[in-house]
C-alpha positions in Angstrom: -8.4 18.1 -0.8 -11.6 16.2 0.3 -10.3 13.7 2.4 -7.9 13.0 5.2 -6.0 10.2 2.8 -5.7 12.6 -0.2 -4.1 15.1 2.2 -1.5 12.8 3.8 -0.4 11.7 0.4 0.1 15.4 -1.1 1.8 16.4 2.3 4.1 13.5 1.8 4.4 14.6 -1.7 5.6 17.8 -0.6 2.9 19.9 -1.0 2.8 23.3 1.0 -0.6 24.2 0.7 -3.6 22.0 1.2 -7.1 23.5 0.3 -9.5 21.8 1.7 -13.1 21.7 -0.9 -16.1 19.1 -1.5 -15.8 18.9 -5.2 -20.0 18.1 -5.6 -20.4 21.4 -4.0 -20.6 24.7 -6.2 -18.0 26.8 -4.7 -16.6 23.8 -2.4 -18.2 24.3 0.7 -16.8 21.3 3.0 -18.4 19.9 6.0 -16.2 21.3 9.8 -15.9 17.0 10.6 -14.2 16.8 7.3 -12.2 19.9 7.9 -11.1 18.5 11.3 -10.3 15.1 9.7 -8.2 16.9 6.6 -6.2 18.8 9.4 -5.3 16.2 11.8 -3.9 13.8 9.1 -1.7 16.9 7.8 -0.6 17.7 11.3 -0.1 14.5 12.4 2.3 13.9 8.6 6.1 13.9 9.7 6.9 16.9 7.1 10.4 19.1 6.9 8.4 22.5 5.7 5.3 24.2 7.5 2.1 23.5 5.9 -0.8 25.8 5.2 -4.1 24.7 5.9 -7.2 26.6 3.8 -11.2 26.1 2.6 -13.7 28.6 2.5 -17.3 29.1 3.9 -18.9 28.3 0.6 -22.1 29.3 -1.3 -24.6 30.0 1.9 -23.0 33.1 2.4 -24.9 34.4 -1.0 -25.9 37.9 -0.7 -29.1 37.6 -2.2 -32.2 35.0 -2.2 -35.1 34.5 -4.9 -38.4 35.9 -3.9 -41.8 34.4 -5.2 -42.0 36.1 -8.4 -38.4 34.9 -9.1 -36.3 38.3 -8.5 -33.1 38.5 -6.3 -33.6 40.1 -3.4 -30.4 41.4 -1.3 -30.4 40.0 2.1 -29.7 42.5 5.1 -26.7 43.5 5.8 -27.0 41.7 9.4 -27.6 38.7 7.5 -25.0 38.8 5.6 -22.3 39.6 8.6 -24.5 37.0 11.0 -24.5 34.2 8.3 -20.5 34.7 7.3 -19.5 35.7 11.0 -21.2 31.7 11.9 -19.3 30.1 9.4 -15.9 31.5 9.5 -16.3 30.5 13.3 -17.3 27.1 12.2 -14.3 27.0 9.9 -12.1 27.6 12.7 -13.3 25.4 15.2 -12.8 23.1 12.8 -9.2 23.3 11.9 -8.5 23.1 15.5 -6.2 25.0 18.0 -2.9 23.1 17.1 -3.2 25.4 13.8 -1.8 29.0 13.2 -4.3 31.7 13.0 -5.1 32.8 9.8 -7.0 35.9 8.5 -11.2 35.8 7.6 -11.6 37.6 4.2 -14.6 38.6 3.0 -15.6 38.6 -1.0 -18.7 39.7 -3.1 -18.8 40.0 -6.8 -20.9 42.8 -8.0 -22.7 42.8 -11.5 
């Protein structure tokens, strides 16, 4: 979902799951006021079944940046955990207290 509107509707619709992503965004990264928007129209949605609220904390939590002469480089491994630990606590703050906790996972792909 991207928007508070679009949420409301599948909510009313039934939907048990809303996912909340920015489409122009390459993995979907979504901005917290957005977030906090999307979740406040679900909760505020008269709806017989619990709803599940999810997003992720997008592509800026890429393990590796391009040096000068164009290589990947690995980032530390404190700026990986510094730069993930920021935005799952920016994720959170975002959906609000009035949601359940849910659980932070952490993914990488390897080549």
């Amino acid at each position: 979902m991207f928007g508070p509107q679009e949420a409301r509707e599948a909510v009313l619709g039934g939907a048990r799951i809303i996912d909340s992503e920015d489409p122009r965004s390459a993995l979907g990264t979504i901005k917290p006021r957005r977030i906090m928007d999307i979740a406040d129209a679900v909760l505020a949605a008269r709806r017989a079944l619990p709803v599940q609220l999810s997003t992720n904390i997008g592509e800026d939590q890429l393990l590796f940046r391009r040096a000068d002469n164009g290589l990947a480089l690995a980032k530390s491994a404190y700026e990986q955990v510094g730069k993930a630990a920021q935005a799952a606590l920016g994720v959170a703050l975002a959906m609000g207290t009035r949601v359940h906790s849910c659980g932070i996972v952490r993914s990488a792909w390897t080549a």
